[in-house]
Backbone as JSON, one array per atom type, in Angstrom:
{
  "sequence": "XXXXXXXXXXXXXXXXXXXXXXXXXXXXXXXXXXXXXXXXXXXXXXXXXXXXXXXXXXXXXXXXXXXXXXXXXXXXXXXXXXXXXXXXXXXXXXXXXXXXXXXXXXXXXXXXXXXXXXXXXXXXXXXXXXXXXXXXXXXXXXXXXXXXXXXXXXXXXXXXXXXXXXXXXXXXX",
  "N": [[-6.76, 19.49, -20.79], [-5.25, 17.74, -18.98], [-2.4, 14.67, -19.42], [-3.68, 11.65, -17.86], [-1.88, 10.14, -16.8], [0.22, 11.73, -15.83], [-1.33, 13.06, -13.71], [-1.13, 13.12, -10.95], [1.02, 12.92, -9.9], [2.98, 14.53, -9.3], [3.21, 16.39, -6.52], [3.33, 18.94, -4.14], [6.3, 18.19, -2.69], [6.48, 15.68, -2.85], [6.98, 12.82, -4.7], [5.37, 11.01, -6.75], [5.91, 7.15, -8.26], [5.98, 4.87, -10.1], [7.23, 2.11, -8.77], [10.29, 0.37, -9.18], [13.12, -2.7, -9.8], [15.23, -1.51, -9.02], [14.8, 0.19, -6.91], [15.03, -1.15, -4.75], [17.2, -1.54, -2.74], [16.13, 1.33, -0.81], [13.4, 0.32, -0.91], [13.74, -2.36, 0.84], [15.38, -0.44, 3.36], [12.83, 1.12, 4.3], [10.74, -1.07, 4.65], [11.87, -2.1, 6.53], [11.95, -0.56, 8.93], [10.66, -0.07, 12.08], [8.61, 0.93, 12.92], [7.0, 0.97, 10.47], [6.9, -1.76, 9.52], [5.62, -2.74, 11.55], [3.52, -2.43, 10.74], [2.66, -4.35, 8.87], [2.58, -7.35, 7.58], [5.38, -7.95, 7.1], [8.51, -10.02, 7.6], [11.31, -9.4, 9.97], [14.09, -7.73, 8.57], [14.33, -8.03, 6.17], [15.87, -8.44, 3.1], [17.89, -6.1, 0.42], [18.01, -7.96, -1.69], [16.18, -9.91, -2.01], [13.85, -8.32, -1.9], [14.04, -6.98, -4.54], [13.83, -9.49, -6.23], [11.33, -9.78, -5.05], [10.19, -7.73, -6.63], [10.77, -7.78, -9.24], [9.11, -10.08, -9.35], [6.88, -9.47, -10.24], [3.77, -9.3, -11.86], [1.27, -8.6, -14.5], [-1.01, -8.72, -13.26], [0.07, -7.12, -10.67], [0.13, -4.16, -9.81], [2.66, -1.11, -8.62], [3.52, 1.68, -6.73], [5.77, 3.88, -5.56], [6.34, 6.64, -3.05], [8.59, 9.6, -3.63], [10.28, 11.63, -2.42], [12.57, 14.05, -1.54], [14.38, 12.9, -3.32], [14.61, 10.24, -1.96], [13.02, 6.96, -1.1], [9.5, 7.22, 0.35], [7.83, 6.41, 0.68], [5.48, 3.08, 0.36], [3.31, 1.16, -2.02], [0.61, -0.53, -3.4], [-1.63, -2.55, -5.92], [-3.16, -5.84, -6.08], [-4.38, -7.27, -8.65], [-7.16, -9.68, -8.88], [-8.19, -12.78, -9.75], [-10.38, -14.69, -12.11], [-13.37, -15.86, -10.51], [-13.49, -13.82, -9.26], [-12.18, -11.6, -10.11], [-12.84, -9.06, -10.36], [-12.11, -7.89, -8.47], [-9.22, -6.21, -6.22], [-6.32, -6.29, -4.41], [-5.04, -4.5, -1.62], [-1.83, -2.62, 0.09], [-0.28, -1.1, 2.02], [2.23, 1.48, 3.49], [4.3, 4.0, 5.06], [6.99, 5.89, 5.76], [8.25, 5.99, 8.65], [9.49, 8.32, 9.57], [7.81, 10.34, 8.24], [5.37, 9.99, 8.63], [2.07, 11.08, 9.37], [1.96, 13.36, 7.4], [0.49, 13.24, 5.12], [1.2, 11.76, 2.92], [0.8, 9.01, 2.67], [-2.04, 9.71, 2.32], [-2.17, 10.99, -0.34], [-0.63, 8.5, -1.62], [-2.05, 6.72, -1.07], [-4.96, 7.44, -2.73], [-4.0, 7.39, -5.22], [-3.72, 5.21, -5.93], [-5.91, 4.25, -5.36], [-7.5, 5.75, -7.73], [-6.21, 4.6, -9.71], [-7.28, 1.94, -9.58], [-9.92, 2.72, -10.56], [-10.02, 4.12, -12.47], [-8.76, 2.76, -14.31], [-8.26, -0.11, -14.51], [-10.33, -0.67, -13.83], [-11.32, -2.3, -11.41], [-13.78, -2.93, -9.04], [-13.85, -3.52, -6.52], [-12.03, -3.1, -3.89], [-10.08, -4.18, -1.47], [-8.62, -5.31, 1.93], [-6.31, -5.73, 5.14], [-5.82, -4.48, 7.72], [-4.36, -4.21, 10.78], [-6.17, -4.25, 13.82], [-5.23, -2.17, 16.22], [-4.43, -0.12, 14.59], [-4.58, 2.39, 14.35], [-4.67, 4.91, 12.98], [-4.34, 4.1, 10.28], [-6.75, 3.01, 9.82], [-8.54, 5.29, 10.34], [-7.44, 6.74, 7.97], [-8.58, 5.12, 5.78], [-10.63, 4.89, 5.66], [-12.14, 7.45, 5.74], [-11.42, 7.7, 2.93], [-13.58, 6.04, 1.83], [-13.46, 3.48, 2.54], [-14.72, 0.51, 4.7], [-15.56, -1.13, 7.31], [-15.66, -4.64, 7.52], [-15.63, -6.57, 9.11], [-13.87, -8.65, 11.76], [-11.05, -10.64, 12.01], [-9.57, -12.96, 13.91], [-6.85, -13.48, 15.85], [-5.42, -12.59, 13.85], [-2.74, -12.43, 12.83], [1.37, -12.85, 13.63], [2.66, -11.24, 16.01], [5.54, -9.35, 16.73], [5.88, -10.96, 19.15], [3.06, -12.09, 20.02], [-0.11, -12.73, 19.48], [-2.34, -11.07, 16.82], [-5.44, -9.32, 16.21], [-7.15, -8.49, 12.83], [-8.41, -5.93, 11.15], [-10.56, -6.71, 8.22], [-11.32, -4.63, 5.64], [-13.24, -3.2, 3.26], [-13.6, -1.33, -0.05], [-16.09, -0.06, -1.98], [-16.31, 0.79, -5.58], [-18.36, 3.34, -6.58]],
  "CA": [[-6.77, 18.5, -19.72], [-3.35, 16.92, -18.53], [-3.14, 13.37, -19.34], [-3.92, 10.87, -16.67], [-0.62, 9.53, -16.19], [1.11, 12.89, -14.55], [-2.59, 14.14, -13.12], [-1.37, 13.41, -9.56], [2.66, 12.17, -9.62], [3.69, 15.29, -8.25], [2.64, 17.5, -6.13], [4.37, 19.42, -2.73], [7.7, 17.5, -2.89], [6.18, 14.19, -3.22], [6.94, 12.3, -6.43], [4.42, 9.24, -7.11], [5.88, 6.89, -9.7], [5.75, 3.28, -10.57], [8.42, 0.75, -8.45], [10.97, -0.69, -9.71], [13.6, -3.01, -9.33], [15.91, -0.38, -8.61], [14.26, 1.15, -5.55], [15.1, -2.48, -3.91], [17.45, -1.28, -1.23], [15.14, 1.68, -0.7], [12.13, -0.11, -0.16], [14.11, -2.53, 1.81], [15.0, 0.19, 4.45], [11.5, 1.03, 4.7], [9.97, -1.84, 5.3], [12.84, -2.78, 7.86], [11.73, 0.53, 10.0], [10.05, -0.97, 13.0], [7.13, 1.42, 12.78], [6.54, 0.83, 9.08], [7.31, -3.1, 9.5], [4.73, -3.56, 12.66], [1.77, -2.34, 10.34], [2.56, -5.09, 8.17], [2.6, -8.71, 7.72], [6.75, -8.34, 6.6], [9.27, -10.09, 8.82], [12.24, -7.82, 9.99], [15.78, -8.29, 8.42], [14.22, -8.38, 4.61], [17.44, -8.08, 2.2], [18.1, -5.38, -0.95], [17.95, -9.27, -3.12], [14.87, -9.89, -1.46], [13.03, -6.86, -2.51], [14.25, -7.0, -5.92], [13.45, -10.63, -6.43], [9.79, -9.55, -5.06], [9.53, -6.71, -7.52], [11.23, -8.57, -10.62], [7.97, -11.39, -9.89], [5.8, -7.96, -10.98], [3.27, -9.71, -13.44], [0.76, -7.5, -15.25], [-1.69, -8.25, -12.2], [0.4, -6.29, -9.45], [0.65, -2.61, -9.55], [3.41, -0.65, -7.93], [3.87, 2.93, -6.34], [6.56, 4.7, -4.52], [6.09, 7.88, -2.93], [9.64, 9.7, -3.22], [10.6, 12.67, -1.33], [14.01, 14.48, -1.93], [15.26, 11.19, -3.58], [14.55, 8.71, -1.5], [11.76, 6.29, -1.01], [9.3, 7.25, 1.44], [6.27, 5.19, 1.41], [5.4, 2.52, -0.99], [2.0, 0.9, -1.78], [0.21, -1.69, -4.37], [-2.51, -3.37, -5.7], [-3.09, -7.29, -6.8], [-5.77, -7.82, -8.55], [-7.67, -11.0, -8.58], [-8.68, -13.87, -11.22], [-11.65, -15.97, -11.92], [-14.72, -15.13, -10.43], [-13.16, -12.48, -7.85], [-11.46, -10.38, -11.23], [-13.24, -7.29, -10.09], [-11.65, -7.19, -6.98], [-8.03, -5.69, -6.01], [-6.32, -6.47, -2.58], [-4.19, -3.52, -1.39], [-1.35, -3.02, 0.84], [0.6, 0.27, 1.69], [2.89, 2.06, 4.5], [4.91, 4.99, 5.21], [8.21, 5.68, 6.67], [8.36, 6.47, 10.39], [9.95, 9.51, 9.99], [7.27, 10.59, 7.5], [3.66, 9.28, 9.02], [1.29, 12.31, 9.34], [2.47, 14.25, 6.04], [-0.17, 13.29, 3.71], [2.37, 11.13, 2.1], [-0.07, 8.1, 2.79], [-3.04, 9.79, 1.78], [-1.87, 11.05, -1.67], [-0.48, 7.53, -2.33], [-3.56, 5.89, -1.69], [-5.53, 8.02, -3.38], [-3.29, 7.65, -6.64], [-4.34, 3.64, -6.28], [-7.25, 3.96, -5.98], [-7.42, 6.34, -8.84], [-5.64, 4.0, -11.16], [-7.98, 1.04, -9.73], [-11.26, 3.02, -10.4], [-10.29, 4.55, -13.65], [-7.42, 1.93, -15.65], [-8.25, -1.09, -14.13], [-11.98, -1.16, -13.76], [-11.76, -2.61, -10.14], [-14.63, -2.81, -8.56], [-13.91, -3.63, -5.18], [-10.28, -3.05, -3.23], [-10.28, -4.77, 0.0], [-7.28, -4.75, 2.8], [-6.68, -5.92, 6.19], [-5.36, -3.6, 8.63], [-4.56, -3.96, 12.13], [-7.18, -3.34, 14.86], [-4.99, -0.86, 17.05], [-3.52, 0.72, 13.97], [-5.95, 3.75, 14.19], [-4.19, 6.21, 12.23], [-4.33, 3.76, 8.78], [-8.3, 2.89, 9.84], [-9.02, 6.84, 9.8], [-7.39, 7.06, 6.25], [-8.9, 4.03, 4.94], [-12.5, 5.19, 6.35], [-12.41, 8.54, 4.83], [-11.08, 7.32, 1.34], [-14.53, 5.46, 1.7], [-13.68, 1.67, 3.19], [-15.88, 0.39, 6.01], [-15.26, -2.42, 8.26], [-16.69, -5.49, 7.1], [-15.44, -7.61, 9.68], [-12.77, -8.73, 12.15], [-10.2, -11.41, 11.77], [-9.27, -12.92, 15.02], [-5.18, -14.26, 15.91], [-4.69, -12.82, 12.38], [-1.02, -13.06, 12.71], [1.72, -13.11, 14.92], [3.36, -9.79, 15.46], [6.32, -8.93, 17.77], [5.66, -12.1, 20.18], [1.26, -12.52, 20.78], [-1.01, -13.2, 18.34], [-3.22, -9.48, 16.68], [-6.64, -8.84, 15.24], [-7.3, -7.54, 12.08], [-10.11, -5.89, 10.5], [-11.32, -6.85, 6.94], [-11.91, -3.44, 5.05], [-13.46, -2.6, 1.51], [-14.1, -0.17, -0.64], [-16.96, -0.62, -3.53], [-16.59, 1.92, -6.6], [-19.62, 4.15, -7.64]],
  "C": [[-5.42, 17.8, -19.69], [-3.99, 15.27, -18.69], [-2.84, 12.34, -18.03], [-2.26, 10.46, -15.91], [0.3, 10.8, -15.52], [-0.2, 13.77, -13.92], [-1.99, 13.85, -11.39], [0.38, 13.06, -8.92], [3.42, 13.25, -8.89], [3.07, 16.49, -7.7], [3.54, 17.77, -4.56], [6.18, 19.26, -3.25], [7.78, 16.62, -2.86], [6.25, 13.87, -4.59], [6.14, 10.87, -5.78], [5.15, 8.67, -8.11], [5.42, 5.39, -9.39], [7.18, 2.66, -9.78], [8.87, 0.6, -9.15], [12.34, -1.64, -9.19], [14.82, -2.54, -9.03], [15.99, 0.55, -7.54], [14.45, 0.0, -4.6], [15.56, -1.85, -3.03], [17.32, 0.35, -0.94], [14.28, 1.29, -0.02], [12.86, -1.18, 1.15], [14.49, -1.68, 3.38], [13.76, 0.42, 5.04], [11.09, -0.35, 5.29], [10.81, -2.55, 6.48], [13.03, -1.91, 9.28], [11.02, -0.13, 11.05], [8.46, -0.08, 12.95], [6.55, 0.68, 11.31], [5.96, -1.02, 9.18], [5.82, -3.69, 10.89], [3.34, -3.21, 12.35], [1.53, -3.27, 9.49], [2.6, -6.07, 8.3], [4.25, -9.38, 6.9], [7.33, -8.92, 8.01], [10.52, -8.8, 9.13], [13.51, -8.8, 8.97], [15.31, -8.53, 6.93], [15.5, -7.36, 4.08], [16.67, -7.32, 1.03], [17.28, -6.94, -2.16], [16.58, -9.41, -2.61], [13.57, -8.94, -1.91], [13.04, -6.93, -4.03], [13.78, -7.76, -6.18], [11.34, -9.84, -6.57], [9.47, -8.84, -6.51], [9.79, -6.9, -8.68], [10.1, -9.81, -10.77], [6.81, -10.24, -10.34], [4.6, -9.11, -11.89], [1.89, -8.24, -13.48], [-0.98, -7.37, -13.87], [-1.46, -7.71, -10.89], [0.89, -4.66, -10.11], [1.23, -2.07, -8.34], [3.69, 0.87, -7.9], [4.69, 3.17, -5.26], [6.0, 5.99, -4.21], [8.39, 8.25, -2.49], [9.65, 11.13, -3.13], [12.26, 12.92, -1.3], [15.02, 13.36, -2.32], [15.15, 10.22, -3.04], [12.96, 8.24, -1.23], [11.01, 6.53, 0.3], [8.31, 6.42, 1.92], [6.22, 3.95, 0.32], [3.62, 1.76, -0.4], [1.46, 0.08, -3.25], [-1.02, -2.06, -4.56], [-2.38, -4.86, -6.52], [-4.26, -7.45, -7.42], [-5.76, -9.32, -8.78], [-8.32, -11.72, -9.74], [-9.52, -14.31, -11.13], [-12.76, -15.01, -11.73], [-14.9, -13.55, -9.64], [-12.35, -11.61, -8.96], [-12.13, -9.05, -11.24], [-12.44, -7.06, -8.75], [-9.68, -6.94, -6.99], [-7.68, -5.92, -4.64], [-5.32, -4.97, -2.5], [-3.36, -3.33, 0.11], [-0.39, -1.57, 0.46], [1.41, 0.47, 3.1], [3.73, 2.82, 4.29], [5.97, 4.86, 6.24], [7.85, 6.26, 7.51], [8.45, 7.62, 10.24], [8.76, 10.18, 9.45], [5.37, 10.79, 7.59], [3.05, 10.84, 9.1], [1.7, 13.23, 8.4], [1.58, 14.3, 5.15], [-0.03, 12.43, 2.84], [1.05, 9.62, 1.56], [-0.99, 8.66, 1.84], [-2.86, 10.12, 0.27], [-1.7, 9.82, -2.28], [-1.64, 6.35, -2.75], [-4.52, 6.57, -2.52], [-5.86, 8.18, -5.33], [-3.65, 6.24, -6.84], [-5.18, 3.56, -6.26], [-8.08, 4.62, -7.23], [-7.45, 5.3, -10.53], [-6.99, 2.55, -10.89], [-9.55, 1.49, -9.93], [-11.13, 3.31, -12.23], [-9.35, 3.75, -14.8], [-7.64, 0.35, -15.41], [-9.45, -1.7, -14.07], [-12.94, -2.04, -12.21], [-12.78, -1.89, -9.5], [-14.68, -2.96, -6.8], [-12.58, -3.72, -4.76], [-10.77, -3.33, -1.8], [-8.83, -4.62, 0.72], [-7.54, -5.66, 3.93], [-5.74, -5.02, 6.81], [-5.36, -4.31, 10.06], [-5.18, -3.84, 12.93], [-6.45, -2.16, 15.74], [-4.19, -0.27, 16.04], [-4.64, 2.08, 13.46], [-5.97, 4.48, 13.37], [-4.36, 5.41, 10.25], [-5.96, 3.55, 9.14], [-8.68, 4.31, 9.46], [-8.82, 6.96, 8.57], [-8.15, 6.62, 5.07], [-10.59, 4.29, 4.69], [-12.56, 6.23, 5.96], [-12.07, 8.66, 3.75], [-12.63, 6.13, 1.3], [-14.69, 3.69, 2.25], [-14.4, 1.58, 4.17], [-15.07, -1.09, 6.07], [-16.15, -3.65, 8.23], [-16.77, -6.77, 8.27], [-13.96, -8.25, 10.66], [-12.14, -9.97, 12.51], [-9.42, -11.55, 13.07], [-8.16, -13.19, 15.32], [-5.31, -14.16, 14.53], [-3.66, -13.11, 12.19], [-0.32, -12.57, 13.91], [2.47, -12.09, 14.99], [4.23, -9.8, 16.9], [5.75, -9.6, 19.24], [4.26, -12.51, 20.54], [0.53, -11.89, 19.22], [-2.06, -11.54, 18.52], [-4.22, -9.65, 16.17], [-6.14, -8.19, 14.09], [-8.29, -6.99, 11.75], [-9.87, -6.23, 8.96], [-12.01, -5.75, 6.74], [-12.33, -3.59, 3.32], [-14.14, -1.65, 1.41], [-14.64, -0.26, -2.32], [-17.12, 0.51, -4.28], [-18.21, 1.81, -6.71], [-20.37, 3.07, -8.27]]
}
C-alpha cells in the first residue's frame, strides 16, 4: 500500500502539494485572473506581500494545496477548521485558473481535501459558500456529495450589485 501522503499528489501532469510561502507571487496571479477572482470573495489588485503575509499566518488549523502544472500554480484550495463547539467542522474555499477550468484540475484538488479532511483531520462536516450563478463549481461540489442547505441573500458585493450565495455541506459517512 503507498503511504497516504503521495496516494493522490500526482497524477496526469498535475502535482498536488502543500502551499507555501514561496508560491506567493503564483497564487497572487491566480487569484488576480478575473475569472478565478469573480468566484471569490478576493478583491482585485492582491500583491506577491499580500499572499505571503496570508500564507506565513498558516496556523496548524488552516490547510493548504496547490495544484501545479508544468511549474506553475494552477489552482489552489484550503480548509479552516473550526474551534469550540463547531471543531468537527471545516470551511473550504478553492478555484482554478481561467485558462485551466474544465481539466479536472478542480476536481482532483478537491477531492485531495476532502481526503485529508475525512481521513487526517477527522472533520466531520466541510461547508462552503459558492455563488448562485457559478454552476460549474455547484456541479462539482454536488457530485463530491454537498447539497444545498440554503441561500444567502446580498451575500457580497461583486463587480458593482450585490450576489446570492448558496450555503453548501458535506457530512462524512
Amino acid at each position: 500500500m503507498e503511504p497516504p501522503s503521495q496516494k493522490i499528489l500526482a497524477s496526469d501532469d498535475v502535482i498536488l502539494r502543500a502551499a507555501r510561502p514561496a508560491d506567493c507571487d503564483d497564487i497572487a496571479a491566480l487569484s488576480n485572473l478575473p475569472g478565478f477572482r469573480f468566484g471569490t470573495l478576493r478583491l482585485p489588485h492582491r500583491s506577491p506581500e499580500a499572499i505571503r503575509k496570508w500564507l506565513e499566518g498558516f496556523t496548524s488549523d488552516d490547510f493548504a494545496l496547490v495544484a501545479v502544472k508544468a511549474g506553475r500554480v494552477v489552482a489552489s484550495g484550503g480548509l479552516r477548521l473550526l474551534q469550540g463547539r463547531r471543531g468537527h467542522v471545516a470551511t473550504l474555499g478553492m478555484g482554478v485558473h481561467d485558462d485551466y477550468v474544465g481539466q479536472g484540475i478542480g476536481s482532483k484538488l478537491l477531492k485531495e481535501l476532502l481526503t485529508v479532511a475525512d481521513n487526517w483531520l477527522g472533520v466531520r462536516r466541510v461547508e462552503l459558500t459558492v455563488y448562485t450563478d457559478n454552476a460549474p463549481a455547484i456541479a462539482l461540489y454536488k457530485h463530491n456529495g454537498f447539497e444545498v442547505e440554503g441561500t444567502h441573500r446580498s451575500f457580497a458585493f461583486r463587480d458593482g450589485r450585490y450576489v446570492d450565495a448558496h450555503a453548501m455541506a458535506r457530512l462524512a459517512a
